[in-house]
GUDRENMAR-187806 format. One record per residue (C-alpha): residue in three letters; x, z, y. Coordinates in steps of 0.25 Angstrom, whole numbers, plus 5000, padded with zeros to 4 digits. Layout:
BEGIN
ALAXZY ...
//
This chain:
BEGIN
UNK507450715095 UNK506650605100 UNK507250505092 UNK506850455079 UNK506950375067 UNK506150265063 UNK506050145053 UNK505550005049 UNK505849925039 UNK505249805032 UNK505349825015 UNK504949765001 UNK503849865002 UNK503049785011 UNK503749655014 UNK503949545005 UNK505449475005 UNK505049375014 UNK504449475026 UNK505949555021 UNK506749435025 UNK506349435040 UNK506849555043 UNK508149555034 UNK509449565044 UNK510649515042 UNK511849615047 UNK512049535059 UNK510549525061 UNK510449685061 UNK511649715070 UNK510949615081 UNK509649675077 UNK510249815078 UNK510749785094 UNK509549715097 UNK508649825092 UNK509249945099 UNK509349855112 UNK507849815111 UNK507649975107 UNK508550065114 UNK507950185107 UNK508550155095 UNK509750245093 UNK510050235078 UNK509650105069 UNK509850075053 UNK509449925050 UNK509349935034 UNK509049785027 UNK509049765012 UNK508449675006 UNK506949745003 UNK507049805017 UNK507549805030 UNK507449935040 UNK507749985053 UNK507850165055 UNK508150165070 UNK508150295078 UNK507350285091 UNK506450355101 UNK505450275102 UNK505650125095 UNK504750135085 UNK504650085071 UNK503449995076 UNK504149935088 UNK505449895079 UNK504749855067 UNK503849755080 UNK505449715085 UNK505649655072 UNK504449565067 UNK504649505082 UNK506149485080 UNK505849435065 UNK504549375065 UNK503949335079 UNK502649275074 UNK502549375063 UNK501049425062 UNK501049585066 UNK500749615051 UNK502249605047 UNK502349715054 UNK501549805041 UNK502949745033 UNK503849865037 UNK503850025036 UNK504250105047 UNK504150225054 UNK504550325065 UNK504650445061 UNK506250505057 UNK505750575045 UNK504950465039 UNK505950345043 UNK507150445035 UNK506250465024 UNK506150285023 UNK507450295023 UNK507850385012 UNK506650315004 UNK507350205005 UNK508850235003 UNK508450294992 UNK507850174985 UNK506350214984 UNK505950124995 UNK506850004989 UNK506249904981 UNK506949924970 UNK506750094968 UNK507950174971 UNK508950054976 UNK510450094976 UNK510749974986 UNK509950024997 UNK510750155002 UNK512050055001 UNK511249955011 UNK510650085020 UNK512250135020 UNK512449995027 UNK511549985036 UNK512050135041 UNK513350055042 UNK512749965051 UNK512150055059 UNK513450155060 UNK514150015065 UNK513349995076 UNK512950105082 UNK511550125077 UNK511550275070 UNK510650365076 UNK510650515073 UNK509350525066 UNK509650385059 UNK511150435055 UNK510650585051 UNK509550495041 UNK510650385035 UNK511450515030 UNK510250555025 UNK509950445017 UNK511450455012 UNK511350575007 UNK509950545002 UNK510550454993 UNK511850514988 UNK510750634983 UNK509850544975 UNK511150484967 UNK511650624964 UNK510150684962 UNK509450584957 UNK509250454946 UNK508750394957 UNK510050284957 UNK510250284944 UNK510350134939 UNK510450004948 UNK509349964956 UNK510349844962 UNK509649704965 UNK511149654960 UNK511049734948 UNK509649684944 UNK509949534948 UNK511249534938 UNK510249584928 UNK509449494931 UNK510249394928 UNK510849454916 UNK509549454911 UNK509049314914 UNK510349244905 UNK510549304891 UNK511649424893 UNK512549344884 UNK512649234893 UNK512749294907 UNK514149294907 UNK514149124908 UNK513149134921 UNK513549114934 UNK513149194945 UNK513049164962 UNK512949264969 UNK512549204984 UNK512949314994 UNK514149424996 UNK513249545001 UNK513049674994 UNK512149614984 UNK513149504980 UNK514249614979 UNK513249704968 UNK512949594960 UNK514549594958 UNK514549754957 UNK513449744946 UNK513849614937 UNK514949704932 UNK513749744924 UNK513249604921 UNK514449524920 UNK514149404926 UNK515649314926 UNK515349194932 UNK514949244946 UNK514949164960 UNK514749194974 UNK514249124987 UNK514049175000 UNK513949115015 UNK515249185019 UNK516249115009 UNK517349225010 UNK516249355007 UNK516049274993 UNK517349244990 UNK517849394990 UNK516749424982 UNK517149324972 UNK518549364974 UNK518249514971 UNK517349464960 UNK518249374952 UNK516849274954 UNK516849134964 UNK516349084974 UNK515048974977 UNK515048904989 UNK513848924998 UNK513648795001 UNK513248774986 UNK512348884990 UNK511648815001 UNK511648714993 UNK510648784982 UNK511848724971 UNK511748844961 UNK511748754949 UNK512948824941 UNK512348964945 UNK511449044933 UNK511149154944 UNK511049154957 UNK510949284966 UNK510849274979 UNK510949364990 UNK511549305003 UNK510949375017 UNK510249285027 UNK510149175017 UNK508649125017 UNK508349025008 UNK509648995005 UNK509248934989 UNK508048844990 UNK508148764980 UNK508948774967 UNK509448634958 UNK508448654943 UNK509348664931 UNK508948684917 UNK509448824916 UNK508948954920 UNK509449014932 UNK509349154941 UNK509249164955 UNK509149294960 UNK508849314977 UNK509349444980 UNK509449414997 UNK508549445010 UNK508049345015 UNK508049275003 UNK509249174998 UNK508349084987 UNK506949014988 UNK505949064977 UNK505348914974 UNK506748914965 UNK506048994955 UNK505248874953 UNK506248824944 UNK505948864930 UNK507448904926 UNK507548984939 UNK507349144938 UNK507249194952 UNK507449324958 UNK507249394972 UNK507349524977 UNK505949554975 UNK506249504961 UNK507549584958 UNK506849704961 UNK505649714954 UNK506649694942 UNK507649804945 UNK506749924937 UNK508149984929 UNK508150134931 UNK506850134939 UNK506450254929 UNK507450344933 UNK507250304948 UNK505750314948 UNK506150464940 UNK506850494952 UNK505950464963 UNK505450614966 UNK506750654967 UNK507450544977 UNK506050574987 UNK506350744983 UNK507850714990 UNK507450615001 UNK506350725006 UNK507550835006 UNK508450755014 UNK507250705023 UNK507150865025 UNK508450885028 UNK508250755036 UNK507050825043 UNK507850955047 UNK508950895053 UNK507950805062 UNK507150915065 UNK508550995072 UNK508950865079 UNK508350895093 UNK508951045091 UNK510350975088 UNK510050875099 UNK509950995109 UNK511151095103 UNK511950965106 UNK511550975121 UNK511851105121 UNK513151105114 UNK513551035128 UNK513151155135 UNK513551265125 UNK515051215126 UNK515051205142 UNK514651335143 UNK515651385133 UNK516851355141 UNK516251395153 UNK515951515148 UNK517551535143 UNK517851445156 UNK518751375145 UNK519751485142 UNK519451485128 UNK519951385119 UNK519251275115 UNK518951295100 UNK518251435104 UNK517351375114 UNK517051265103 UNK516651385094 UNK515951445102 UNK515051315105 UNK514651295092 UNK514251445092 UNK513451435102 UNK512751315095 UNK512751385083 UNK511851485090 UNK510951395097 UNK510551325084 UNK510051455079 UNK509251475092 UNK508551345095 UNK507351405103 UNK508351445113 UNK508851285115 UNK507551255121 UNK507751355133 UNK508851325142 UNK509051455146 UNK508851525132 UNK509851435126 UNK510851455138 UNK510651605137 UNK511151605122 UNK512151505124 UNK512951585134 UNK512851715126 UNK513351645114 UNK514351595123 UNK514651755125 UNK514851815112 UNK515551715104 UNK516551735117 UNK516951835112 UNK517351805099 UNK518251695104 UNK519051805116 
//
């Protein structure tokens, strides 16, 4: 198989949230990225755009693309007059084995900023999505999605390895908990700037907090109003939100995509308030922790404090990498037999022309399709003879013979 699997990706581990931002997509960003990518590299049968927010990645299946020239296509799409060093911010690599190997690294939360992430297969299973709806699933890339599924569904059942929340939602509602007296959460209101996934898990997780005076602002008014309508909360206009007006707010989570910059500068009041920037690129300005009754939070922040059941995690480790070598294995075998599959399936074409000649179609057709997969059956456990034309047509056409007989 001349084809293979590749990666890039640009991550928390060598990029700061700023050098992030510049390569973050948007999903109508990736869908144009996508078309203008397999048009500019015709190669590229199979593509996976994953974007979080510590990382966004590109798999692509190719034959001769490499990592280097795709990762060179985006700094000059991105960053024109960026210097040649940026290029040292991303991974990459093309080999199938090691780019599959990434990717159950990073499904499986060991590469995640955050150690064993639960979020990250749901945003992996979205990106396949995309893929699956335009067109983009290569063979290999497919065979090494389902096994990063299965991957996953083995270190639930085997493993600690998800035990307890490792959610950005989760820790920022704790966050918040923590930052008023317990006693007196239940009087604080809440905005929540956004209607994405993260929005809806700070709904899915206040069940645990119990936060009652909750409000919701987003650019596409209708999205926030069926949040506040599934949520018994209300709605805050965005033009407030432009307008920095937060002054009734105690907390403010933001998390609204393609929003830079959207709070510059918040009005000083006496009491202490949160804000919390969970978005990429970033919603607020840093220069509002300035202000001495502001507490401010951003991703980087969040997640050096998200350490909860990081003991049983860590307890785990050398059992999620025992699984994700096995399934690699298994990976590694059934890559290996590709090119043997690849030329059975030419066969197959010639297998079953020559049994109905040979029958000169007066058998029926359930007995002819029998005997073809017979035949195959029998080719697989000679592939030596696949090589040599004349070996292989030999055997096919005494095969053909005997199981004629059981079928007259």
């Amino acid at each position: 198989m001349n084809r293979k699997l590749r990666f890039i990706g640009i991550s928390h581990k060598k990029a700061l949230v700023a050098q992030r931002d510049m390569y973050h997509f948007s999903e109508e960003e990736k869908r144009n990225l996508s078309e203008l990518l397999c048009h500019t590299f015709s190669d590229i049968s199979g593509l996976l755009i994953l974007v979080t927010c510590n990382r966004t990645e590109f798999y692509f299946e190719s034959i001769t693309t490499s990592a280097s020239e795709l990762i060179d296509f985006l700094i000059d799409l991105k960053e024109p007059n960026a210097a040649q060093g940026n290029k040292k911010l991303f991974e990459s690599s093309n080999d199938t084995i090691s780019s599959v190997r990434h990717l159950l690294e990073v499904s499986s939360g060991l590469a995640s900023a955050v150690l064993g992430d639960a979020e990250i297969i749901h945003q992996i299973k979205k990106a396949h999505q995309f893929s699956i709806g335009h067109h983009l699933q290569g063979s290999i890339l497919e065979r090494a999605l389902q096994t990063t599924f299965k991957n996953h569904k083995r270190l639930s059942n085997e493993t600690h390895f998800r035990d307890g929340t490792t959610s950005l939602a989760f820790k920022s509602l704790k966050v918040a908990r923590d930052f008023f007296n317990k006693s007196k959460i239940e009087s604080k209101k809440l905005l929540f700037i956004g209607a994405g996934d993260i929005v809806k898990q700070l709904f899915k997780y206040n069940s645990k907090f119990n936060f009652e005076h909750i409000f919701v602002s987003n650019r596409t008014e209708a999205k926030a109003v069926a949040l506040c309508d599934l949520h018994k909360c209300e709605v805050y206009s965005w033009n407030k939100v432009l307008a920095n007006d937060f002054e009734d707010f105690d907390v403010v989570i933001s998390a609204a995509s393609n929003c830079p910059n959207l709070i510059k500068k918040v009005t000083p009041k006496c009491k202490k308030r949160l804000f919390i920037d969970l978005a990429i690129p970033e919603n607020i300005d840093k220069s509002i922790a300035n202000d001495e009754n502001i507490r401010f939070y951003n991703l980087e922040g969040i997640s050096s404090e998200l350490e909860d059941n990081k003991e049983k995690r860590l307890a785990a480790i050398d059992k999620v990498k025992e699984i994700i070598d096995e399934e690699l294995s298994i990976f590694g075998s059934w890559l290996k037999e590709a090119p043997l599959r690849d030329l059975l399936g030419e066969y197959k074409i010639l297998i079953d022309q020559k049994v109905k000649d040979f029958f000169e179609d007066e058998t029926d057709a359930s007995n002819m399709k029998m005997i073809s997969n017979q035949v195959m059956r029998a080719l697989f456990k000679n592939p030596e003879v696949l090589t040599h034309s004349e070996k292989a047509d030999s055997l096919i056409t005494k095969q053909i013979a005997v199981l004629s007989t059981q079928y007259s």
